[in-house]
N, C-alpha and C positions, 0 to 999 in steps of 0.2 A: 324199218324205222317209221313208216312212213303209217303203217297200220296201228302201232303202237300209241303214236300221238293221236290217233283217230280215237281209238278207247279211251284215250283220258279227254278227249273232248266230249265225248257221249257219259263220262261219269259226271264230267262238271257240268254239261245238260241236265242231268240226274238233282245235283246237289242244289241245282235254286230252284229244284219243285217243292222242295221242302218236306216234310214226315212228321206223322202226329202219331203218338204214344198213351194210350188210355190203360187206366184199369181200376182195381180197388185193393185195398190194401185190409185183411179182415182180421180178427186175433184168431190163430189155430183151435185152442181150448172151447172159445164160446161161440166162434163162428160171427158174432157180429162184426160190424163196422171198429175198423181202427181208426179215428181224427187223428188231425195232426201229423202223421207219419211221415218220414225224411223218404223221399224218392228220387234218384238222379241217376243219371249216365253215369259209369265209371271214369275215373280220370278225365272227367268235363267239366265246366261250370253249369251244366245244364240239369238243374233240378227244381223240385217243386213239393210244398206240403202238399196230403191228402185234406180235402176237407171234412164238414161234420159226418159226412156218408161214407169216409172211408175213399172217394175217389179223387183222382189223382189223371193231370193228362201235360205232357211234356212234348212241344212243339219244337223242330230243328231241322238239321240237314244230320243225318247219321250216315255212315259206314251198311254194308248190309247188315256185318254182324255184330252185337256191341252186349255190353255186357251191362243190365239193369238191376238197382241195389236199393232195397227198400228197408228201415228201421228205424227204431222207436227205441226208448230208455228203458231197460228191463226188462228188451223183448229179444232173442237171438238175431240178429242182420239176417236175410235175405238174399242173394244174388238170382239172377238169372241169367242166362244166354239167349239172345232170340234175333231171329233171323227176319228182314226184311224179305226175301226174294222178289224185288220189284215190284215188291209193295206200299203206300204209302202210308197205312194206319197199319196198328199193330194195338191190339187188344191185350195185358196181361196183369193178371191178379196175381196177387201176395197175402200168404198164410202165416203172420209172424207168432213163433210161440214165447210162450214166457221163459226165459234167463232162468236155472236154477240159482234161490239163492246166496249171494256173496256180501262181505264186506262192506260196512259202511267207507264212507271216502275218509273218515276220520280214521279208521280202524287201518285201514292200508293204508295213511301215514304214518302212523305208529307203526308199522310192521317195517317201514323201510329204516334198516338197519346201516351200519357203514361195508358192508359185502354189497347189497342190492347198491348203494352208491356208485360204489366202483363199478359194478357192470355195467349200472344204468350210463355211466360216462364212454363206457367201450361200446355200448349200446348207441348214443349217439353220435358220435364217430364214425359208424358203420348207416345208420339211418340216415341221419340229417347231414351231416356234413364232415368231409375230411378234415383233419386238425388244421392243415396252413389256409384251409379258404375263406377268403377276406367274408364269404355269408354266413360263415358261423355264428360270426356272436349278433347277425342279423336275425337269425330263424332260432326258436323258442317253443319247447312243448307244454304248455299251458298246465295239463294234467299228467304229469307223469308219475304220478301216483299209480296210476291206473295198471299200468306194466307189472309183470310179474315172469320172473325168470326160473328156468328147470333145467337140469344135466338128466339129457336123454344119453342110456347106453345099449343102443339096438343089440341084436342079436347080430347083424352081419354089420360091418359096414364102422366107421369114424365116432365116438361119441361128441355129443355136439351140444350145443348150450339153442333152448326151446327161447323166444320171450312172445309173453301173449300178450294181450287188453281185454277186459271184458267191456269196455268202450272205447268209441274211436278216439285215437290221440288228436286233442285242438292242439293244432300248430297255428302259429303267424309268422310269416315269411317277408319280413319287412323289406327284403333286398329286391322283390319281385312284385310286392302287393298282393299276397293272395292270405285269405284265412283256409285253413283245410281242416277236413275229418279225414283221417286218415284210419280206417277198418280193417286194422294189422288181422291177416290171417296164418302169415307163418312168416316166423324170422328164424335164421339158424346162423351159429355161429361155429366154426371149425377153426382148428389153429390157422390152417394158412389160405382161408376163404368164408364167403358169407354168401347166404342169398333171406331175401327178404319180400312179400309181394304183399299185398290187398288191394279194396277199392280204395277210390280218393275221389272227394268233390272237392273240386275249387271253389271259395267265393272271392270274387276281387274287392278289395280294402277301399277303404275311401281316401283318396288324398289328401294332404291337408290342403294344399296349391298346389297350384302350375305347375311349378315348378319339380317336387315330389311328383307329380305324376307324367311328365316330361322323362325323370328317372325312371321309372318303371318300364315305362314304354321301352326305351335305349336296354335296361339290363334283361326285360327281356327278349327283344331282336335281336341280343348278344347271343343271348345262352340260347335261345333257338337255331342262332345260327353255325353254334361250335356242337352241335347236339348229332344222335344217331340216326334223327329223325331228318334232319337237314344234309346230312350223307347221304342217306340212304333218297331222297327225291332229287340231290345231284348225281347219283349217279342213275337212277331210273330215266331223267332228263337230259341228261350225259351235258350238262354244263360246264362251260370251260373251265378247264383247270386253274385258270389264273384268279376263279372268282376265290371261292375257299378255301378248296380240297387240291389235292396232288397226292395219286398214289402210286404205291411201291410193288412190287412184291416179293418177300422176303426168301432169298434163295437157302436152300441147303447148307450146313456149316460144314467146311474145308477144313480137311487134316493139315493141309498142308501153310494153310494162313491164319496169324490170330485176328481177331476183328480190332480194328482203333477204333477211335473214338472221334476220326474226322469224315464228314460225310460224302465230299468229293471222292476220298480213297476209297470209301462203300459202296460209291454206286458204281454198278457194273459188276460190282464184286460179289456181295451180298444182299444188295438189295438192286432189283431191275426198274424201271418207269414202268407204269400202265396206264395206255389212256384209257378212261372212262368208257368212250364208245367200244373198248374191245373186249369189255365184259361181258355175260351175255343175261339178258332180261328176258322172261316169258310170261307171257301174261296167262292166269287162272279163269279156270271157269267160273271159278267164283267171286269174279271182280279182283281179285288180288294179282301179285307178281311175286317171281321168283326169281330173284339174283344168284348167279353161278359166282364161285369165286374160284383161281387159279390156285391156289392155297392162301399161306399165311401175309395179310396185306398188313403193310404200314402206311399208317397218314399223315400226312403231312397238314397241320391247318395254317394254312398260306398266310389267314388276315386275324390268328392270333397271336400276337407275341408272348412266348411262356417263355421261363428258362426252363431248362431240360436239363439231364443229368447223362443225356445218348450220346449227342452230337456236341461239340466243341464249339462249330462255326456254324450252327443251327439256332437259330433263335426264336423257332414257332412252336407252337405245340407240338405234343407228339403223341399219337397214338397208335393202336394196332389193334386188329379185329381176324377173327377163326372164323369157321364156318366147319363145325365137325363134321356133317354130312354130306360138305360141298356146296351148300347150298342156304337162302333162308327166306322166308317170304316175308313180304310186306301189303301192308295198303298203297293206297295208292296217296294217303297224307306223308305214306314213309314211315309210319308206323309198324315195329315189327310185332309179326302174328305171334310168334313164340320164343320167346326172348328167351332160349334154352337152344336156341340152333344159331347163337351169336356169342362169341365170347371176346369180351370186352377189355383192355389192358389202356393203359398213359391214360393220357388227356380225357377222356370217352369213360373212361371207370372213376372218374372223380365224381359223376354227378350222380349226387343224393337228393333224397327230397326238395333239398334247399335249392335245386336248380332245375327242379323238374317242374314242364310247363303241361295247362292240361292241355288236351289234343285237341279240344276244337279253337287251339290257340289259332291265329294268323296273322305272322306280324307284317305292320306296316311296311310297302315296298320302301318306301323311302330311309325308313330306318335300316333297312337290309342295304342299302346302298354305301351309307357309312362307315367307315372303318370303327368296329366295334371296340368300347372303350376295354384299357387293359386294367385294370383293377390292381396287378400284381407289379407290372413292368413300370407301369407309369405310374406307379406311387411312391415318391421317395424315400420315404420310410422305408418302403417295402425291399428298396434296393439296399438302405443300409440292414438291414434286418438281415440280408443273406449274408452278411458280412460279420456278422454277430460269433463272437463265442464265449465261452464260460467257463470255469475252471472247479471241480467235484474232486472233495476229495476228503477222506474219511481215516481215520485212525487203528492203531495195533490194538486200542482199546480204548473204553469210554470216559476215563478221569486218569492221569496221571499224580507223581508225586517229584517233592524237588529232587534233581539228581536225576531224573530219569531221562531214557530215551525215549520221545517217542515217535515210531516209524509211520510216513505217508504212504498212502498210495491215494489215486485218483484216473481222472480222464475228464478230458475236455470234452464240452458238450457243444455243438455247433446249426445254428440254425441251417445252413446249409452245406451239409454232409460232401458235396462235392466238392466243395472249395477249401477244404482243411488243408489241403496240401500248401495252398498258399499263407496258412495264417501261422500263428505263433508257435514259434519250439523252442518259447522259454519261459518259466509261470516262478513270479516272485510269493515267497508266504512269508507273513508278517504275524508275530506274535504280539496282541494287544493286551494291554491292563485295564482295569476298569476305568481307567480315563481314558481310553480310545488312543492311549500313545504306543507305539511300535516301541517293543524294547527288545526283539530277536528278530530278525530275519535270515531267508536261505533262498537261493536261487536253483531252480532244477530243469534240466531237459524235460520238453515235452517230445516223447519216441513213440511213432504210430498211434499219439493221438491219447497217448498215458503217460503217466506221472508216478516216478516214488519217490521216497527223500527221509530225511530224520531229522528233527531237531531232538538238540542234546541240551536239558534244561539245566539251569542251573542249579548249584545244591542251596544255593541263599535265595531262589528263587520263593517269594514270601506266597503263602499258600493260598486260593481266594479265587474268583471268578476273572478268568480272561477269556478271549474268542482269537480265532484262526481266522485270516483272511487270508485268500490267496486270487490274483491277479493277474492279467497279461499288459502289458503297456499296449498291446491294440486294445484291449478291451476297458479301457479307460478313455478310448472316445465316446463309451457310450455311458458313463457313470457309474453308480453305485446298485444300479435293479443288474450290471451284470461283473459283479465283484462278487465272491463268494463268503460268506460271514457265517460263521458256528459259535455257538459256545465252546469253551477249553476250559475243564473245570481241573484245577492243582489242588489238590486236598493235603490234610495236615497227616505226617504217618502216624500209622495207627488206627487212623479213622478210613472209614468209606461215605461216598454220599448215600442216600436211599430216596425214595421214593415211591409215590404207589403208582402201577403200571400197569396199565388198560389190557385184558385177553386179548394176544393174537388171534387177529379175522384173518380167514381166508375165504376169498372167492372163487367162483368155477372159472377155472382155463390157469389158474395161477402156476407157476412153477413147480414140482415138487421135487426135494431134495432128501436123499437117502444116504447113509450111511452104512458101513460096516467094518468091521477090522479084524485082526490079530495081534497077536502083543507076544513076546520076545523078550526074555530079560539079561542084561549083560550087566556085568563089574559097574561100567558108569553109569548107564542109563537104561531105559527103557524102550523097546524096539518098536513102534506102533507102524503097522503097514494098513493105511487108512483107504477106503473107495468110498468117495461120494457120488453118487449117480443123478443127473438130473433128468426132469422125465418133463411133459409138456400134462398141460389138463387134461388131456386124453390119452395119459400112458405111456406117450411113445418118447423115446429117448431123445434128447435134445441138445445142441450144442452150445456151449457159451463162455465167458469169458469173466471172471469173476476176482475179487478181494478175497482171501483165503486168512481167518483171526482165529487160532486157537488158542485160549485162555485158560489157567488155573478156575476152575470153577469157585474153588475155596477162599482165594484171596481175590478175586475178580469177580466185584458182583452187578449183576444187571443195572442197568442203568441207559435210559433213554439218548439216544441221538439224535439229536435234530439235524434236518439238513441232509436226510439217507438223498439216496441216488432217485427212485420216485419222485418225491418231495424234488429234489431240484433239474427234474424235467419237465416239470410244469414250467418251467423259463423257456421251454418249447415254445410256448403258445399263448407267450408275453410279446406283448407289440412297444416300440421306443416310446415315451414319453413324448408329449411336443415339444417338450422346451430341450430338448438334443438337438445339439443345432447338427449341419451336413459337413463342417471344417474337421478332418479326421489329423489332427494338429501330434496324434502319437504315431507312429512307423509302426509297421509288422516286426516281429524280431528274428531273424530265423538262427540266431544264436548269441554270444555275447554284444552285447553293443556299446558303441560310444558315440559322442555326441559333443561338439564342441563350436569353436568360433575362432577363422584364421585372422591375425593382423598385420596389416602388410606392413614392411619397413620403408622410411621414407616418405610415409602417407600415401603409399598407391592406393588408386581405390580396388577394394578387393573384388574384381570381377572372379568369373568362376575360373577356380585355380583348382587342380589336382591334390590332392592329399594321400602321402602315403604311408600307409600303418604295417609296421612289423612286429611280431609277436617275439619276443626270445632272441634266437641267433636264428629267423628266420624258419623258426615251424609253421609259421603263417605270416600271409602277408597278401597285402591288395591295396587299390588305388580309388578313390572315390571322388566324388567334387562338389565344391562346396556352390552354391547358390549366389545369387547376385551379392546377398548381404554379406559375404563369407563365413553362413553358416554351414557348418557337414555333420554327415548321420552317414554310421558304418555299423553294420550288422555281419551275423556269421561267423565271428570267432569262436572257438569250444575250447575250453580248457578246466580244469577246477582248479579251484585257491583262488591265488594271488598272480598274476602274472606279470612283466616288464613291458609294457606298450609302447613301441616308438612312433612319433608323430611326427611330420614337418610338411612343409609345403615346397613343391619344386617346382627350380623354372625350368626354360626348355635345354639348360645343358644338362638336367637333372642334378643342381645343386639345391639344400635347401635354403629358405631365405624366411624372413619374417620369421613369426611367433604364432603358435597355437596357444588355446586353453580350453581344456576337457569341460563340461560341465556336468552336473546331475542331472542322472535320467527323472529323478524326485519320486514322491509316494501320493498317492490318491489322499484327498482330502478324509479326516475322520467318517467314522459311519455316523448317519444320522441318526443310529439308533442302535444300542448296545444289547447284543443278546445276551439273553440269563435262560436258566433254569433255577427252578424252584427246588429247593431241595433241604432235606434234614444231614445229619449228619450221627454216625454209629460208630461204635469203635469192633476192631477188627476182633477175632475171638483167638488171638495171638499174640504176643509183644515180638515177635523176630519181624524184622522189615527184612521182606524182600521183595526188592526193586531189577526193572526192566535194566538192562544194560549190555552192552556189545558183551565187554569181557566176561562171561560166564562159564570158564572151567577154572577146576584145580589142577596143577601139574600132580598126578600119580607119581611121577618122576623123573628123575633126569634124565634129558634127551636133548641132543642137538639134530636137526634136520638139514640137510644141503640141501638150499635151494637151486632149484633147476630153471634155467634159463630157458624158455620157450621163443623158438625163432617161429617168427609167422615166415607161411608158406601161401601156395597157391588153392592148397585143398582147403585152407579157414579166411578165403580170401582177403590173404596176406594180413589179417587182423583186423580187421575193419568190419568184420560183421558178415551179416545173412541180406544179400544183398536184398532190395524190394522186389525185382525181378531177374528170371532167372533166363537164359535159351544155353541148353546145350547141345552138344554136338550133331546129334542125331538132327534136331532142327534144323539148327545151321545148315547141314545140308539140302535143305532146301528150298532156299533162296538164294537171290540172282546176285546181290553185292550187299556191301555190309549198310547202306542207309537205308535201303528194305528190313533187312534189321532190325534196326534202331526202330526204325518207322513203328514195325508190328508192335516192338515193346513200349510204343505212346508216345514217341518222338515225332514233333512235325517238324520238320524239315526245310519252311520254309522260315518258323521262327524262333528253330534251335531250342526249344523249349520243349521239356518233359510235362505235357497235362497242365496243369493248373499252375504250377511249379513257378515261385516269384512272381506270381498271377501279377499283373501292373507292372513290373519292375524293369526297370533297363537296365538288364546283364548280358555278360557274355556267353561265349561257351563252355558247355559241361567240363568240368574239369576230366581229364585223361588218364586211364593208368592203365599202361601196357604191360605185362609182365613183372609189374611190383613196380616200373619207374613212372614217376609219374611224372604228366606234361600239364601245368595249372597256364591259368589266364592266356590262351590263345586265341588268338581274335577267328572271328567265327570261320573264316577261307580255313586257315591254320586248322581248324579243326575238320574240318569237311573234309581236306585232302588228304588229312592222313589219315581219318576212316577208310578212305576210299583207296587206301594205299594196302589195302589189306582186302582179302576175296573170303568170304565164309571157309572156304575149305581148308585154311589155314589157321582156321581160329577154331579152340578146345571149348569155350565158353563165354560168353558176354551176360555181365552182372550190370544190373542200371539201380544206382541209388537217385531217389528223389525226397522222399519222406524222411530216409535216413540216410540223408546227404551230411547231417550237422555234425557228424563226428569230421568232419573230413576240414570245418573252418569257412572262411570267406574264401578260399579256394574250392573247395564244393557247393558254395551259395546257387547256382544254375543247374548243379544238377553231377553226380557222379559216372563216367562209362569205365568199366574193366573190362579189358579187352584179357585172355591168356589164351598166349598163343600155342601151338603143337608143338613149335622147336622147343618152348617154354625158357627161352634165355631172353636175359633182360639187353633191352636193345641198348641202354648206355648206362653208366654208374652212376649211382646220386654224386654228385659235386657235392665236394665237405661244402657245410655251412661256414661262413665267415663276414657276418653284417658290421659293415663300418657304419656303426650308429654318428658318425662328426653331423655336428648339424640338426643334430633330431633331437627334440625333449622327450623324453624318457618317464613314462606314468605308470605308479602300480594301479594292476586295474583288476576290480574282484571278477573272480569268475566264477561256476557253478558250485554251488557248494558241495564241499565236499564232506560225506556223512560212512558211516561203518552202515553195514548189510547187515540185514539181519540171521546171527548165525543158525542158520541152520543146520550143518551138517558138523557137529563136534566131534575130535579124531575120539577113535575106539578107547583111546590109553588117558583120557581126561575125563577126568570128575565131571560131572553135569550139577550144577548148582541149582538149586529151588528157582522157579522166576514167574510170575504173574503172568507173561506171552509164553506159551510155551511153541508154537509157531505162526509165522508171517510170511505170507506169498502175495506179494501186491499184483502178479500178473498169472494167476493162474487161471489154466484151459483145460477144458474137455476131450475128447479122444471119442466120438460115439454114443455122447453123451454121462461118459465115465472119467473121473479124474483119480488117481493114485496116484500116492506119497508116502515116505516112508518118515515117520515125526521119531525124535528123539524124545523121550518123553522123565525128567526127572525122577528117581526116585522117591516114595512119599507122595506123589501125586493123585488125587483119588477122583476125582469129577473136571472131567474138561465142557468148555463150552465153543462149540464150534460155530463161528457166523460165517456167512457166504452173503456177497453184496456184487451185485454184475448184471450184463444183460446178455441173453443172448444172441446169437449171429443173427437173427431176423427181427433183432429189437427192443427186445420184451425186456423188462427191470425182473428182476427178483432182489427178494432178500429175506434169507433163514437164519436161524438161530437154532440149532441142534446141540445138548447135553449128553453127557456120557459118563456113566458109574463104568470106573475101571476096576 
């Protein structure tokens, strides 16, 4: 150790002798003098014009080896390589040729179409800045005209999207102070990576005051000090763990354990401590070093607070770093040599341009001392913004008619993808008229984060321009920017709207979606056995999750959507208004809800008193408490219709006493602004109306069917569905007792909570169901001990509901466990129901609406009738990138139009539109 520090003492000897840089800069073609010419270090602020001779001389403290970049407007850039070896001058001339050539800057704005748009935005995302980083809409490419994008398809190897400059990109990086040329030499873009490199000069910006440049300084001693470059000389200097860094190393994945998602249980487990000094450093003959790595390390950044999507009870950054070779070098600034022997992931792969500093950066000791500001954690915005969601949701087709159905699907959209579990599983949609009044509404499950439903319009509904909103009562703390609003266009029969409609673009890496089929004909209908294939921009098959609308070509005709799934993910990378205040005055829903106010008898003052709600003769039921004022808010019921709610308030003999009153959960105030579409109107080239509707068979003939009683069992988990997660037997075996269990399937055990699961909330424990009987609201001991009353080796399978706890009611509000056991008998009989409602006020209270499915599978011996939807899948998926179906398809049907609207598992939107002559 002791030699080591000596070398770096004899390089910093080295670096305040200082080094001087001569040369001439001349045109290749006529061999004179080039004036004027840009000269500078790479990634430094260290440059200089040539003068009227062509010469040029740059004074500093450099590295041995450093990379020198010489160019001019119209001439090809220059680089060089050149090596000090303990030397202080360095001599080198530059031969610039002329540019063949290109485009006026006028001309290549006119060429940038809405394709190059779209790239150039996927393009900046990858370049400049991640979508959530508060420096995005700091940092600005001045000319991005100048870009120009290509789909290369090698002979071996990924096809990949090229973008070049035939001049450097002018950025301004407001969040850091710098202006940059950036001298893009190669960007590439692959489905699921990217690399990008050239030179960069820095200039630093002028402040306007103090103040701004007070900031500058602080953001960047931040970001130097969360950087690769500020690792990598903590660990060459082996500084205490406690200043930034704390690393891991990430052990081998165990068959025998699944990983959680708390970090105390991981360490030891999965991941081990490493100090610093145990890594091993060698220094280069060539002034560099070479860090060894034990394998795959995680970092921990001590002194920044992020949220992370790894750890639970983590709240700093998080990164992790490779070393394919085992190994990587660096300078001795910590700069690495070959940034191809580090592979970068979290926190550490965030930084783009917009955070990159140049290398002969040095930030102030005293700013490094400072707990660096959080930009994200410490911004309250920032914190409601993760709390944010959105409700998407799209139609069986583009205009309806009175009398019709028409069927929803959708999916919530959420600014922070990790926390859905805690937010809303119930999404109101309100039907508006051109006065912005609600004259329909329906209430629907939101189940893993999707949405279906139908309204059923009426036949007197007058024909004319309305819109669809649809809502979460959380997502009315934050206004109207995250309410969802469409135009719903009703037209008169007979007529269709029209419109004239822009050629679909398509850009490089877009989705692509194929078709193919067979076709079958019977008595009733027509047999279509359909495969849609989706592929990625590069061919290769892809998985994803989509809206499935096949339409009569003939009586359905194109017509614009506003409001696709695209279009409303740009609410991605929308930030709260300032005037949202922080009072979050609506509750999460996580199923039916009510909301009222107890009044004591007597005039007691109503301190907090218990409320207890029953559903029926007792299919649900639970106990809440109301607040100083005697207000209560109860969530978690499921039911559809109508249901009976009993209310009252109890003392401690459990009689009730006083009076309750329900009140409205109420509607969002009108939209500020009423969408339209413009549009003409044609008449259809038919007089038969035929409209969407459930009922579409003829009876063939007379038949009666006995229905068949289906008993749930253990094998369809007693009826309740696919649970969220699943351990069976084989598992089971091995592990030590059933809260290991539990544990592995995301249960922490210290606060009886499933993951994110009622994120905030003060509940109980997971509702129980052993054997089909189930044990509700047991207080948390009660639950502990009777898991623990049970050893793995006697249990067949354990199911854990969280997402899709809400069928189960405010008795599944914390979270659902199925225990089924090997004897498989139920350990005690349901107790008949029999709720003595005396005492309790009695409320009808709506519940989910209830809507007809759309049919699709019509028995063999029934007529199939004409209809506009010929089918509707609002949840359909992929298999390998393949989906098939088998569509019952009318007779007489001659052109269908198929849309597909979805993203898939790694993110990406799509949305097609494919026709078909049958």
């Amino acid at each position: 150790m002791r030699n080591l520090f000596l070398i770096l003492l004899l390089f910093s000897a080295k670096i305040l002798s200082g080094q001087t840089i001569r040369g001439t800069v001349f045109e290749k073609e006529s061999g004179l003098p080039l004036p004027f010419a840009h000269v500078f270090v790479n990634n430094t602020t260290l440059g200089a014009a040539s003068d009227e001779e062509g010469r040029f001389m740059l004074i500093g403290t450099f590295p041995d080896e450093i990379e020198i970049v010489a160019s001019f407007v119209g001439y090809v850039t220059e680089v060089k390589t050149v090596s000090f070896e303990n030397k202080n001058e360095l001599k080198v001339d530059f031969e610039l040729a002329f540019q063949e050539s290109g485009l006026s800057e006028v001309e290549l704005k006119a060429k940038r179409d809405k394709a190059w748009q779209r790239e150039f935005r996927r393009f900046e995302e990858v370049f400049l800045a991640v979508p959530d980083d508060p420096y995005k809409s700091q940092i600005e490419i001045q000319n991005p005209w100048v870009v120009e994008f290509e789909k290369i398809k090698p002979k071996r190897g990924q096809n990949y999207l090229r973008a070049s400059a035939r001049e450097p990109l002018k950025i301004i990086n407001r969040a850091l102070g710098y202006r940059i040329d950036y001298y893009l030499q190669d960007y590439r873009l692959i489905r699921n990576g990217s690399r990008f490199y050239g030179q960069v000069f820095f200039e630093p910006l002028n402040p306007t005051d103090a103040e701004e440049s007070q900031g500058w300084a602080e953001a960047r001693a931040a970001n130097y000090q969360g950087s690769i470059r500020s690792l990598n000389q903590s660990i060459l200097l082996n500084a205490p763990d406690s200043v930034e860094f704390k690393l891991y190393r990430v052990l081998p994945e165990r068959m025998d354990r699944r990983r959680t998602n708390e970090f105390y249980e991981e360490l030891d487990e999965s991941i081990l401590a490493v100090s610093k000094d145990s890594l091993l450093r060698k220094p280069l003959e060539n002034g560099n070093f070479r860090i060894f790595l034990p394998g795959k390390m995680e970092i921990h950044h001590l002194d920044k607070p992020w949220p992370n999507q790894y750890y639970r009870d983590v709240y700093h950054a998080l990164s992790w770093i490779e070393a394919p070779l085992g190994f990587y070098d660096i300078d001795r600034r910590g700069v690495l040599i070959n940034p191809t022997q580090l592979m970068l992931s979290g926190y550490l792969s965030r930084q783009r341009v917009a955070r990159t500093l140049p290398l002969d950066f040095v930030p102030e000791s005293g700013l490094l001392a400072q707990q660096p500001p959080n930009e994200i954690l410490n911004d309250p915005s920032s914190k409601l913004n993760r709390l944010r969601e959105k409700a998407w949701i799209t139609t069986s087709k583009p205009y309806f008619y009175p009398g019709e159905t028409a069927w929803l699907g959708g999916r919530m959209l959420y600014h922070e993808p990790t926390l859905k579990d805690s937010l809303s599983r119930v999404v109101y949609v309100d039907l508006l008229d051109s006065k912005a009044e609600v004259i329909q509404s329906a209430t629907f499950p939101v189940r893993e984060g999707k949405l279906s439903g139908a309204l059923v319009l009426s036949e007197d509904l007058k024909p004319g321009d309305y819109a669809l909103r649809a809502y979460t009562h959380w997502s009315r703390n934050f206004g109207q920017l995250d309410e969802f609003l469409t135009p719903f266009v009703v037209m008169e029969l007979g007529y269709f709207p029209t419109i004239d409609l822009p050629d679909p673009v398509e850009y490089f890496g877009e989705i692509q979606v194929s078709s193919s089929y067979t076709l079958r004909d019977s008595l009733s209908y027509r047999l279509m056995d359909l495969e849609l294939a989706l592929k990625d921009g590069f061919d290769n098959p892809i998985d994803g999750e989509f809206i499935l609308s096949i339409t009569d070509a003939e009586y359905v005709r194109e017509f614009p959507r506003i409001n696709s799934l695209e279009q409303a993910m740009d609410w991605l990378d929308t930030a709260l208004p300032e005037d949202v205040g922080t009072e979050l005055s609506h509750p999460v829903e996580y199923g039916i809800s009510i909301q009222g106010q107890f009044i004591p008898d007597k005039k007691r003052r109503p301190l907090i008193n218990p409320i207890t709600i029953v559903r029926g003769d007792l299919e649900d039921y639970g106990q809440v408490d109301t607040d100083s004022a005697g207000r209560f808010w109860a969530t978690g019921l499921y039911f559809k219709d109508t249901a009976q709610i009993a209310v009252a308030a109890m003392d401690s003999k459990r009689k009730p006493y006083g009076s309750v009153r329900l009140d409205s959960l109420g509607k969002p105030d009108p939209p500020s602004e009423f969408p339209r579409i413009p549009y003409q109107k044609a008449s259809l080239p038919t007089d038969e109306d035929i409209l969407d509707a459930a009922g579409d068979y003829i009876l063939l003939e007379e038949f009666v069917k006995e229905a068949k009683k289906e008993v749930a069992k253990e094998s369809d988990w007693y009826g309740y569905g696919e649970p969220d997660r699943v351990m069976t037997e084989d598992q089971l075996a091995m592990s030590l007792n059933m809260m290991t269990v539990l544990t592995r399937m995301g249960f922490n055990s210290n606060s009886l909570k499933f993951g994110n699961y009622s994120y905030g909330e003060r509940t109980g424990a997971p509702l129980l169901i052993i054997d089909g009987s189930k044990f509700p609201f047991l207080e948390n001991q009660e639950f502990v001990d009777m898991i623990n009353s049970y050893v793995p080796k006697e249990i067949k399978s354990v199911g854990i509901y969280t997402f899709g706890a809400g069928v189960f009611g405010m008795a599944g509000y914390s979270g659902v466990v199925i225990l089924e056991t090997k004897r498989g008998e139920r350990i005690r009989e349901e107790r008949s129901r029999n709720f003595n409602s005396k005492g309790f006020q009695l409320f009808d209270v709506l519940g989910f609406t209830e809507f007809e499915e759309f049919p699709k599978n019509p028995p063999a011996d029934q007529y199939l009738k004409k209809k506009p939807t010929i089918f509707w899948e609002p949840d359909a998926k992929t298999d390998d990138g393949v989906f098939s179906v088998q569509v019952k398809i009318p007779h007489g049907v001659r052109q269908l139009r198929i849309r597909i609207e979805g993203l898939t598992l790694d993110g990406e939107v799509f949305n097609k539109s494919i026709e078909l002559t049958l």
